[in-house]
Structures are given as structure tokens and as C-alpha cells.
C-alpha positions as CSV (number, residue, x, y, z in Angstrom):
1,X,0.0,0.0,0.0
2,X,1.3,3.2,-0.9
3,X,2.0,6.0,1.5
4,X,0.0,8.9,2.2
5,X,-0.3,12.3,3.8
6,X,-1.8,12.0,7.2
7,X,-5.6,12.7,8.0
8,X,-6.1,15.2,11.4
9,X,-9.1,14.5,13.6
10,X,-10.2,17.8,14.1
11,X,-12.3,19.6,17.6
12,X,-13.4,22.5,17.8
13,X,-15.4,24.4,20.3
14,X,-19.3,24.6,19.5
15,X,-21.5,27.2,20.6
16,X,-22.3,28.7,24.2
17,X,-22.3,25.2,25.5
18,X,-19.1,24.3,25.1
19,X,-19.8,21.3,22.9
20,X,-17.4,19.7,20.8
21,X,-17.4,18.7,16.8
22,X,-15.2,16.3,15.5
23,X,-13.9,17.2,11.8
24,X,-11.9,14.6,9.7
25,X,-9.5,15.8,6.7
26,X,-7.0,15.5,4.9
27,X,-3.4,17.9,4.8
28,X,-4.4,18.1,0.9
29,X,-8.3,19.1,1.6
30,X,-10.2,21.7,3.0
31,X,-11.2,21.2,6.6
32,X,-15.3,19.6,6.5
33,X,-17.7,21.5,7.4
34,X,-21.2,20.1,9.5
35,X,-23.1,20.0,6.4
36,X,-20.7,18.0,4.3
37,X,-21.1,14.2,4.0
38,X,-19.2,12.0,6.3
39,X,-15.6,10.9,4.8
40,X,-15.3,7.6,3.8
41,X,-12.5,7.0,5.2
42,X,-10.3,7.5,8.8
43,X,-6.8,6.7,10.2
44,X,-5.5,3.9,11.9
45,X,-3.3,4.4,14.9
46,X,-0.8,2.4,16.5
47,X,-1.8,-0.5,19.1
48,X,0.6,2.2,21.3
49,X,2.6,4.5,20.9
50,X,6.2,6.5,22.2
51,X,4.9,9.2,23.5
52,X,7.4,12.5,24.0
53,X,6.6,14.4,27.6
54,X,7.5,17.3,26.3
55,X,4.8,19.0,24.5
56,X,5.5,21.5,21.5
57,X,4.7,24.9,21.2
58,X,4.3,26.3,17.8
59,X,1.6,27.4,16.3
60,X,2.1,26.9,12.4
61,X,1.7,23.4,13.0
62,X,-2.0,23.3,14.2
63,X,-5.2,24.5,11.7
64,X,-6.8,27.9,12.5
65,X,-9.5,27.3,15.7
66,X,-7.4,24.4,17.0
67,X,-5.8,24.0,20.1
68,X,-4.0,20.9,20.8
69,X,-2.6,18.5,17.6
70,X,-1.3,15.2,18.8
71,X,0.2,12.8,15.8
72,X,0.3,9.2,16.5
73,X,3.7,7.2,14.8
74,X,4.1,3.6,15.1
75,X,7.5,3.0,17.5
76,X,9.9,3.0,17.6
77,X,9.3,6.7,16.3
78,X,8.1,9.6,18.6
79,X,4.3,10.5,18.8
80,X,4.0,14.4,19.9
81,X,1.8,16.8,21.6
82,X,1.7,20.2,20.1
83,X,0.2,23.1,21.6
84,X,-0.4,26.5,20.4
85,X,1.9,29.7,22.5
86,X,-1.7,30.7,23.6
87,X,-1.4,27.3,26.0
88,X,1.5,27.7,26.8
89,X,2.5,31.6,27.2
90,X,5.8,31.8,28.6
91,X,9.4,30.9,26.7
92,X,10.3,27.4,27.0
93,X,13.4,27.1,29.5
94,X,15.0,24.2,31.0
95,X,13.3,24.5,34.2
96,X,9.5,25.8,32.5
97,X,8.1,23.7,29.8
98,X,4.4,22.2,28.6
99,X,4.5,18.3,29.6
100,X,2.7,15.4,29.8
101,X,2.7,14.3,33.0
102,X,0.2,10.7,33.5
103,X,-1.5,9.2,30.8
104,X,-4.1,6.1,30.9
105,X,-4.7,3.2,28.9
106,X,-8.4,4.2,28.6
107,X,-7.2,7.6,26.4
108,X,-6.6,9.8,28.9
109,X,-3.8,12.6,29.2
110,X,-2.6,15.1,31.7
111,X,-1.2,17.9,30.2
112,X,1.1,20.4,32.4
113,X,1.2,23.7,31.0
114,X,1.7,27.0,33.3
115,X,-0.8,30.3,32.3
116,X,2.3,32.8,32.7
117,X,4.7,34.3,35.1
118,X,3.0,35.6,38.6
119,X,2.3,38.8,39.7
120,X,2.1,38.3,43.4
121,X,2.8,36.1,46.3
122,X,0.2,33.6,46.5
123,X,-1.3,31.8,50.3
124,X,-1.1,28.2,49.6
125,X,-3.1,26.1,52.1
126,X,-1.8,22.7,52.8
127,X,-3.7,20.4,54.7
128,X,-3.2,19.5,58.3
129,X,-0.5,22.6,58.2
130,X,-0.6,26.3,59.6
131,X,-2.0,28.5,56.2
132,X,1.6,29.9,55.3
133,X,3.0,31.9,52.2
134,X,4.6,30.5,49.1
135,X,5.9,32.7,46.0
136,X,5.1,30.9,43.1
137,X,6.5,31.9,39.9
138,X,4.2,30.5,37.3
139,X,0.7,30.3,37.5
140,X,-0.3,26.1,37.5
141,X,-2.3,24.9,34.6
142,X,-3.5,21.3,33.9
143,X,-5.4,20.5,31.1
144,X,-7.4,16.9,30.9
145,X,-7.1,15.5,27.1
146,X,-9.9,12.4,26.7
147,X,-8.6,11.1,23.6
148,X,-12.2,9.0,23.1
149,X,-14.5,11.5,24.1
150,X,-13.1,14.0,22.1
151,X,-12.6,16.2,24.8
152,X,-10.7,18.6,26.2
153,X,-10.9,20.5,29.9
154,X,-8.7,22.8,31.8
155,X,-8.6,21.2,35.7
156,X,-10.3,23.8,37.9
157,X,-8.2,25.5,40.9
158,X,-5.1,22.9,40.9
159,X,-2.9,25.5,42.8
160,X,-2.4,23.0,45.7
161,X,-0.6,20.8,43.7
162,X,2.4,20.3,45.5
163,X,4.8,18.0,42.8
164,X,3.2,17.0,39.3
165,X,5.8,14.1,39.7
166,X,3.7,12.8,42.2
167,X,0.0,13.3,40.0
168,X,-1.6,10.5,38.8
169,X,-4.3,9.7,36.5
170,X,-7.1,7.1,36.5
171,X,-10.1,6.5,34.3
172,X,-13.1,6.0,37.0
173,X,-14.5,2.6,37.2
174,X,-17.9,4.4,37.5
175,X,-17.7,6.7,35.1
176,X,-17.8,4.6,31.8
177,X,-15.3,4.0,29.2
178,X,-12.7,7.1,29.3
179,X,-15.4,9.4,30.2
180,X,-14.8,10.5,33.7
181,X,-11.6,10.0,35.9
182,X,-9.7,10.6,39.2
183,X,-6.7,12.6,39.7
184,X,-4.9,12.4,42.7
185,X,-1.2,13.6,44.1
186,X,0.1,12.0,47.3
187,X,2.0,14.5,49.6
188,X,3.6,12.8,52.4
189,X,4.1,14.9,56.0
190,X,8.0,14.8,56.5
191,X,8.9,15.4,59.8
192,X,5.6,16.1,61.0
193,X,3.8,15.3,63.8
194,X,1.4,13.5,61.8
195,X,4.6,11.5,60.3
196,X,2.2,8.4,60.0
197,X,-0.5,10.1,57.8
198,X,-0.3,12.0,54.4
199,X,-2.6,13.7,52.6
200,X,-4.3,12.1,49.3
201,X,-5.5,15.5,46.9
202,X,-8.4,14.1,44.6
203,X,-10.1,15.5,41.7
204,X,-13.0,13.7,40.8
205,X,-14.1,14.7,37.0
206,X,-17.6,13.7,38.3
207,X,-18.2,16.7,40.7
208,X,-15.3,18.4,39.5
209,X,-14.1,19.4,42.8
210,X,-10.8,18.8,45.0
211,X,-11.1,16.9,48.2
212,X,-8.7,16.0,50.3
213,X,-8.4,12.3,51.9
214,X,-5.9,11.6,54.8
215,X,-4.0,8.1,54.4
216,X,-1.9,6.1,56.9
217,X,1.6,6.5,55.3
218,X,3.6,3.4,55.7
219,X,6.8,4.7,54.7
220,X,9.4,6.7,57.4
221,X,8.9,10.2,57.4
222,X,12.6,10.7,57.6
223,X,13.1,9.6,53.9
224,X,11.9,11.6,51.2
225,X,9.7,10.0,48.8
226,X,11.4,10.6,45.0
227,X,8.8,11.7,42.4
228,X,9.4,8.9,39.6
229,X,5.8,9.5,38.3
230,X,2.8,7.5,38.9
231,X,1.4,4.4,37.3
232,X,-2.3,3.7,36.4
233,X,-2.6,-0.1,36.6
234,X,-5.4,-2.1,38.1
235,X,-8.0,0.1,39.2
236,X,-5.2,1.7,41.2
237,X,-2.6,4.5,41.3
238,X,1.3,3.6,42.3
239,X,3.9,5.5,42.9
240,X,7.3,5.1,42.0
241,X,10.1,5.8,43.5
242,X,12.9,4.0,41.8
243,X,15.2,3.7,44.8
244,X,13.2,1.2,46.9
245,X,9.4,1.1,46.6
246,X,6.0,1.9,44.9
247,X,3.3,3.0,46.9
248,X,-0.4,1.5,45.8
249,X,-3.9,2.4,46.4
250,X,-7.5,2.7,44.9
251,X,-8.1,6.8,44.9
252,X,-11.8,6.5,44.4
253,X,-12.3,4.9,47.6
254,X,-13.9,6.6,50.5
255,X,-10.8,5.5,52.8
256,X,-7.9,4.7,50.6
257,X,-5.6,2.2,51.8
258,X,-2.3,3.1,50.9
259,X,0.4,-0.1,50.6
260,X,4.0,-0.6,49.8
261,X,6.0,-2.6,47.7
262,X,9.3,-3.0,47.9
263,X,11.6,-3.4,44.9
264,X,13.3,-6.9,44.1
265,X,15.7,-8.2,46.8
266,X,19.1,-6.6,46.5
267,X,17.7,-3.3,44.4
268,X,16.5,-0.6,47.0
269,X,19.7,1.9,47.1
270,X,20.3,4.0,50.2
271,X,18.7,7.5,50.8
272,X,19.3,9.9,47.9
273,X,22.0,7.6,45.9
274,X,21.3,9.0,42.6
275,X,18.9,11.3,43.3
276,X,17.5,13.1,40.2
277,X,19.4,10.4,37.7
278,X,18.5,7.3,38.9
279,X,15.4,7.4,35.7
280,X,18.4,7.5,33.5
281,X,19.0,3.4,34.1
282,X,15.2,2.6,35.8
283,X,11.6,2.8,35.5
284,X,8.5,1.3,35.9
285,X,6.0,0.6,33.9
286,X,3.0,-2.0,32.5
287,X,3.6,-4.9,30.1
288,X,1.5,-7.5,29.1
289,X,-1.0,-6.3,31.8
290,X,1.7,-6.5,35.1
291,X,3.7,-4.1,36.4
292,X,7.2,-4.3,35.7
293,X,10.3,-3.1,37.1
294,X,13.4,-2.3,34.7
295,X,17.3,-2.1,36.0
296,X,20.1,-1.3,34.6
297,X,21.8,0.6,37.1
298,X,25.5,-0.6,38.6
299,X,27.2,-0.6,41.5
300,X,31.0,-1.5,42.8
301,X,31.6,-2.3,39.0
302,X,29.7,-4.9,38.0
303,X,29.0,-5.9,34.4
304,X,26.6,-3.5,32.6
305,X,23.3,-5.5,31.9
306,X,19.9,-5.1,31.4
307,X,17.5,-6.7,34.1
308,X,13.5,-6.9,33.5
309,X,11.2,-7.9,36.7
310,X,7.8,-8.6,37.3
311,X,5.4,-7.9,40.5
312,X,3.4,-11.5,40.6
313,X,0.3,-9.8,40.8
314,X,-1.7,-6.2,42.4
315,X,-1.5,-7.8,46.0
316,X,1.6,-9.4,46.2
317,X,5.3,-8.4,47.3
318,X,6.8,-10.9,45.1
319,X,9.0,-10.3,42.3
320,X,10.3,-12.8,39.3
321,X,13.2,-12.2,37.6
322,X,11.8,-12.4,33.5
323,X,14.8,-12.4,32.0
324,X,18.5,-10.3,32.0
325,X,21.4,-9.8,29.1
326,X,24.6,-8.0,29.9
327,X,25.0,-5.1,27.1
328,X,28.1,-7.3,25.7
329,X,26.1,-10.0,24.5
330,X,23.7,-7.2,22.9
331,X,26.2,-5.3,21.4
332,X,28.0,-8.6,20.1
333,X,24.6,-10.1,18.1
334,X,24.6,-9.5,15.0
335,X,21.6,-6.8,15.0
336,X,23.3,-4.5,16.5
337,X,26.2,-4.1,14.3
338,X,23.6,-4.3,11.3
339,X,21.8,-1.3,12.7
340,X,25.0,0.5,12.5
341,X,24.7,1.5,16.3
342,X,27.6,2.5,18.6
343,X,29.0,0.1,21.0
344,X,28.2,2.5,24.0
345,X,25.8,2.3,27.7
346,X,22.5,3.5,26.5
347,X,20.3,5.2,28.3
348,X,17.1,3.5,29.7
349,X,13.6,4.7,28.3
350,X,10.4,2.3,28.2
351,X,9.5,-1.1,28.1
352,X,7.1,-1.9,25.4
353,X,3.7,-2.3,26.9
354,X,2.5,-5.0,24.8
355,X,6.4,-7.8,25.4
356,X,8.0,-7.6,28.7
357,X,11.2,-8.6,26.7
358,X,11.8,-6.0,24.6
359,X,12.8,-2.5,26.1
360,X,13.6,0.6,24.4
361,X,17.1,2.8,25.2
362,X,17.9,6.1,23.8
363,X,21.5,5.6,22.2
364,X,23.2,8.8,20.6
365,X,20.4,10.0,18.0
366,X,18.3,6.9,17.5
367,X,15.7,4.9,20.3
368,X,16.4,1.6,20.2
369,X,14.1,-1.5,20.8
370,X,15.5,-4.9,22.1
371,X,14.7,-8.3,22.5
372,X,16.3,-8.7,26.4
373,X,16.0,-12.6,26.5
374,X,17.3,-12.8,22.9
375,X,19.8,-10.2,23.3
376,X,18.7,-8.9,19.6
377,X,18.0,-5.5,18.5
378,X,14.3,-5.2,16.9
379,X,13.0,-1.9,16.6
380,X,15.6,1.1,16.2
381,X,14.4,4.7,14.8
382,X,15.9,8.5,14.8
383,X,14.7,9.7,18.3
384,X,12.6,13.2,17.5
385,X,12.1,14.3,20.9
386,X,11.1,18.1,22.0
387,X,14.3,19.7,24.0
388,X,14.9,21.3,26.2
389,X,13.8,20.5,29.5
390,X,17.5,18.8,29.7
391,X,20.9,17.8,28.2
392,X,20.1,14.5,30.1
393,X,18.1,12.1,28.1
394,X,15.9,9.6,30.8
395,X,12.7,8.0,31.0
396,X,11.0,10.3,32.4
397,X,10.5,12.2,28.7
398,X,8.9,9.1,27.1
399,X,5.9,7.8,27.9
400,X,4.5,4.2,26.4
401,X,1.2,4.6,26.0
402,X,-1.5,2.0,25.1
403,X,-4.0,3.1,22.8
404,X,-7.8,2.4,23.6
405,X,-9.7,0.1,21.7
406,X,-12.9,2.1,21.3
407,X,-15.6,-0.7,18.5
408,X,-18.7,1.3,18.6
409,X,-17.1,4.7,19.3
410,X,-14.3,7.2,19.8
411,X,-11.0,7.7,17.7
412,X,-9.1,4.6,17.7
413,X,-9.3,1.3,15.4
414,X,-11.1,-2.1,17.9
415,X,-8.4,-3.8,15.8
416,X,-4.6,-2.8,14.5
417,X,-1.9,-5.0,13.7
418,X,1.7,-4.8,12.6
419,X,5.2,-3.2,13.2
420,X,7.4,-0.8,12.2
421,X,6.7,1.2,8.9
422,X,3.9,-1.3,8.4
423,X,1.0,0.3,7.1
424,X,-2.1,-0.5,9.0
425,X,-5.8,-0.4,8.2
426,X,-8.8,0.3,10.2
427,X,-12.3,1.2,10.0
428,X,-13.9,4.3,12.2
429,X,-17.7,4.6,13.2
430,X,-19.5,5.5,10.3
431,X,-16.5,5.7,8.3
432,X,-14.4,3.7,5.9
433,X,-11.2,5.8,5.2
434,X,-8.2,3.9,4.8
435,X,-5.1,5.6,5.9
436,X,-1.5,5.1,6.7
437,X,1.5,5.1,9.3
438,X,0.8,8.1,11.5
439,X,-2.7,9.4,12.6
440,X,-3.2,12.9,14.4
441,X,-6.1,14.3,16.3
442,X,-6.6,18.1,17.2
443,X,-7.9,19.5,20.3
444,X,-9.6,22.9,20.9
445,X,-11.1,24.2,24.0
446,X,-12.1,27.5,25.1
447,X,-10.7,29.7,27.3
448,X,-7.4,30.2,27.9
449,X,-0.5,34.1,24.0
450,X,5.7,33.6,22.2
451,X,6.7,30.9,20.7
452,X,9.4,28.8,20.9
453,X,9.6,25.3,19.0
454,X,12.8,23.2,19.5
455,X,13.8,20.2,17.8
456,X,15.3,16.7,19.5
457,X,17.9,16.9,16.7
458,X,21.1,18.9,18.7
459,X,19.9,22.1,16.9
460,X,17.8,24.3,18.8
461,X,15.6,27.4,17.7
462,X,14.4,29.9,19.2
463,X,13.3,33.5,17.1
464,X,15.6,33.9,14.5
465,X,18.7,32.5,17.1
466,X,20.5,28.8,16.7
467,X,22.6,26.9,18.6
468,X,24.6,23.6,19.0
469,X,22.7,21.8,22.1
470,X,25.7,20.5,24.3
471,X,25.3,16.7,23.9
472,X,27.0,15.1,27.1
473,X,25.5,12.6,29.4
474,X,27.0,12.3,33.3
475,X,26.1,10.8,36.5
476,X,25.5,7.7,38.5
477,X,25.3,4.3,37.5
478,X,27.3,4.8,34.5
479,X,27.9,7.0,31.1
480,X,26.5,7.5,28.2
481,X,29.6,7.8,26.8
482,X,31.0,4.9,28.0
483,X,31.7,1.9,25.8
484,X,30.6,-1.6,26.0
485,X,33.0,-3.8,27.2
């Protein structure tokens, strides 16, 4: 089948209410209108997808009355979020940028994008503390994207957010197929003298109100909790923290139960050993429906390899080891010398959602899938990912996300096959289009002006100025730099 142009899923805003419209088109037609005939035809996406964190901002790239544009490429390529500068008002720095920060399997996003610079101190409330004054230099946004209800929603009042890396997202059991969801962010009390308890903020889509629930924290106060990002898994939120536990509950409960689980025997590292790079060589994530742990991290100088475990199931403390390779025997097959890939440490960036055996590095320009029990490679690709927010590539700016299988509704195909470049077919509600390789859908919502678009390829742009981005990777656990042995 022969390639084509990609087809955009278009929203925009209806009238007073709010509503939405979905448009379908293609980049060589004009947009349709409500009174033209339904398109007989419509995009296939991806069974999942690579998605960057770090949103774009341009606007050239997004039709007139459109907000949000989201193209879908099959991995091992790099599905982005762009957003116009009106979302996202201020210059993207290192330390201020639009992300993604929790995503669900049922089509849901969370998109993290401050309203501006502020103009005065704010009082920030935190529960079971004295009311006290925090300066805060950006005004908090969060946007809800609902990829199958072609929505999209700005998260009321989120100003007591503490840490997005501790914000997660789940669809609500209640609330029907990707329709309505729970956001929650757990905020420990260090050194308090409530050093048993924490505080679970919930945002219920439902009554679209914050309420606060207080958990029995069964963690030492004394520790600091790292923010590794949250999971959505089970009917239940966990949270990571890639030195020595995840923490589990149900949000939508009346009285949460918060539990932990302790990492594999022999992985928990002591107090802030690699804090802020350990995400370069670990993560967490959901394969093959159960949670995984992936390691790659070393200590007193022991052979790089690549380790994949697996949590027996939601409430046990078990782990298995699935399967391990040292990154000689990868870089000695065959498949990597015909990719033409450097022997050099990767750096550690997903595990594909769909095999528990085949996780994804980031080595020099390209992303690069592998086979761990077969120690081949299987998937490799340029990696096209939105810089800043770092020199430091990790895991923490790729997401894998599972696409929803939607049969009587929604965006995506009940049924997608294939790999790669494959082209893949699908049929949409009340649609026939074929189409190939790469979907997009756009997003426009109401209410909400500098821009500053950066490519993942070591040349940055911002205005009329260029740059070399300095390309150097550092810190614990190993280089990137470093060769295989």
C-alpha cells in the first residue's frame, strides 16, 4: 500500500455550550464543514505509541481554531503533543516547559502547562498545616485531554498541587469508558507530627471538585519519597520511587488504603544515591497487563546488563526475575552491528507495553528497541524528541502509552496489527477511510498568547537565534559515553 499524507481529527469548540465537533480531513483538503457528507474513510493508529513528555509549542503546525494536535507514529518513532503559545504563554526554558505528566490506557492525558509568570505572592493552604506563604513563579495549569470523548478540559483550581511528579491519572471505574476519571497527588508529611499520615488531593471529573483524603503513610517520614511518576494499573494509582518502593492504592475509595511494595531483593539503594538520575538506568512501567520493574543501574563495578522484573500480581510483594542480558552480548549479536549502532551504555527509556522482553534505550540519535532474552535488537528509529527541558536524556520524557480500543465509538481502530513502517488499516464509526502510518487528532477548547519550538535533533531554535545543544551525558550508574565492554 502506498503511502499517504496523514488525515487530522479535528475539535473544535461549539456554541455557548461548550460542545465539541469532530472534523476529519485531509493535509491536501479543506477542513469539513457540518453540512458535508461523512468521509469515507479515517486513520488507523498504532496499538501504542512512544509518547514525548514534552509537549510542543508552535503554532504553524496546528489549523486555524485548533488548540491541541497530537500525531500518532508507530515506534519505535516519537508520537507528539503540540500546543499552540496561547497554551503555553511563557518561553520554554530548562526548568518551565508544557509536559505530559500521567497518561491512561483508557485515552486519557494530563497535560502540564503554566498560564504565565505571577504577579504576586500567592497563600497556599496545605492540609493539616498552619496557612503559610509560598511565592510561586508561574501560575499552575493542567489540562485533561480524553482522547475517546473528544474532549478537552482545563482542571479547575489545581494550585495546591504540590509536585506533578507525584499526580496521577485514572479513568473511573464508574464513570464509563474514558469518560470521567480521578486525579490524585500524594503529599507525604516529612517530619511532622502527623509522620504516620499524608494527605491524598483528589479531583473527581464527576463533581469536578478537589477533596482531600488523609492516608496512613507506611513509609518513614525521615526519607523523602522521590517523584518517579505514577502508574495507572489495576484500578489503582502507584507510585514510583525508583530507589526502593512503589506505593499503591485505589483513589476512588472513600478511605484509601495506601500499601507498599518493595523493589526486588538486592535493588533498594540508600537515601538519595542518585537522586534526580537514577530514571536514566530505571523505570517502571505495565507490560503485558503486570507491572514491571526495569534495571540497569550498577554498583562497585559490575557488568553492565539489562535486568526486567515482574510484581506477581496487584497484591503481592513478590517479584520474578523475567529475563537479564549484559549489554556485551547485545552489542555482540549481529543486530546491533547491522543497525549500524555505537558500542556504547544507552540510556534507559520504556519497556514496550504489549512484550515484557523488549525494552527501548535512547543511544546517541536513535531509540532503540531490544529483544532482552534474545539479546537482539528489533526496533531502532531516529529519536525526535522536544528539548529542552534537559541535556540529560531519561525516561522520564517518554511515555508508552496504550492506545484504547474504542468498536462502537471514539477515535481509535477495535483492531490494529503490525510493526514498524507497516502500514495498518482500520475502520472508524461510520466511516471507511483507509489511511497510513501516522494518525493525528486536534484538540480545541475554550478559554485560555511567544513561541518557541525546539527540535530533538542537537539544533535548537528559538526566534531567529540557533545553537549547538551540548550533547554530554554524566552521573551515576554509568555514562552515556561509555563503551561496551
Amino acid at each position: 500500500m502506498a503511502f499517504r499524507f496523514p488525515t487530522r481529527i479535528l475539535l473544535a469548540c461549539g456554541g455557548g455550550g461548550g460542545g465539541l465537533l469532530a472534523v476529519l480531513h485531509n493535509s491536501h483538503q479543506r477542513p469539513q464543514t457540518d453540512g458535508d457528507k461523512p468521509l469515507a474513510s479515517s486513520p488507523a493508529a498504532p496499538p501504542w505509541v512512544i509518547l514525548g513528555t514534552v509537549a510542543r509549542v508552535s503554532s504553524p503546525e496546528i489549523p486555524p481554531g485548533a488548540d491541541i494536535s497530537l500525531a500518532l507514529a508507530t515506534p519505535p518513532r516519537v508520537s507528539t503533543l503540540t500546543i499552540p503559545p496561547r497554551v503555553f504563554p511563557e518561553k520554554t526554558t530548562p526548568d518551565n516547559f508544557p509536559s505530559v505528566v500521567a497518561t491512561d490506557p483508557s485515552g486519557l492525558l494530563l497535560l502540564h502547562a503554566d498560564q504565565g509568570r505571577a504577579r504576586d505572592p500567592s497563600a497556599a493552604h496545605r492540609p493539616g498545616r498552619r496557612e503559610c506563604q509560598s511565592w510561586r513563579d508561574f501560575i499552575p495549569g493542567y489540562f485533561h485531554l480524553d482522547a475517546v470523548a473528544a474532549s478537552a478540559l482545563r482542571v479547575p483550581n489545581p494550585e495546591r498541587i504540590m509536585h506533578p511528579g507525584h499526580l496521577g491519572l485514572l479513568a473511573s471505574p464508574q464513570g464509563g469508558h474514558g469518560h470521567h476519571y480521578m486525579l490524585a497527588e500524594l503529599q507525604p508529611r516529612y517530619g511532622s507530627t502527623h509522620a504516620a499520615t499524608a494527605t491524598l488531593l483528589c479531583f473527581s471529573s464527576e463533581v469536578r471538585k478537589w477533596v482531600t483524603k488523609v492516608v496512613t503513610y507506611p513509609l518513614p517520614s525521615r526519607r523523602l519519597l522521590s517523584p518517579n511518576g505514577v502508574v495507572s494499573h489495576s484500578g489503582m494509582l502507584w507510585w514510583v520511587d525508583l530507589s526502593w518502593c512503589l506505593l499503591a492504592c485505589d483513589p476512588c475509595a472513600d478511605k484509601p488504603l495506601l500499601r507498599a511494595v518493595p523493589l526486588p531483593p538486592g535493588q533498594a539503594l540508600e537515601p538519595r544515591e542518585a537522586w534526580g538520575v537514577l530514571d536514566k538506568y530505571r523505570c517502571v512501567g505495565v507490560s503485558a497487563g503486570k507491572l514491571r520493574f526495569v534495571d540497569m543501574y550498577r554498583r562497585n563495578h559490575d557488568a553492565p546488563k539489562i535486568s526486567v522484573w515482574t510484581l506477581l500480581d496487584e497484591d503481592s510483594m513478590e517479584w520474578k526475575l523475567e529475563c537479564e542480558a549484559t549489554f556485551q552480548d547485545i552489542c555482540d549479536d549481529e543486530t546491533f552491528g547491522a543497525a549500524g549502532l555505537p558500542r556504547k551504555l544507552p540510556v534507559l527509556a520504556l519497556i514496550d507495553p504489549t512484550d515484557p522482553e523488549v525494552v527501548y534505550f535512547f543511544l546517541e540519535e536513535h531509540l532503540v528497541g531490544v529483544d532482552v532474552r534474545r539479546r537482539k535488537v528489533v526496533a531502532c528509529g531516529a529519536c525526535e524528541l522536544v528539548a529542552p527541558p534537559s541535556e540529560f536524556l531519561a525516561s522520564r520524557f517518554v511515555r508508552a502509552w496504550q492506545l484504547p480500543h474504542a468498536p462502537s465509538s471514539g477515535f481509535f481502530p477495535d483492531d490494529t496489527t503490525g510493526s514498524g513502517s507497516e502500514c495498518m488499516e482500520s475502520a472508524f464509526p461510520a466511516s471507511s477511510l483507509t489511511y497510513v502510518c501516522q494518525v493525528s487528532f486536534i484538540i480545541s477548547f475554550r478559554g485560555l498568547p511567544q513561541r518557541f519550538c525546539l527540535s530533538s535533533r542537537s539544533r535548537v531554535t528559538g526566534g531567529n537565534k540557533e545553537r549547538k545543544r551540548k550533547r554530554t551525558h554524566s552521573g551515576h550508574g554509568g555514562n552515556r559515553d561509555e563503551p561496551c565492554p
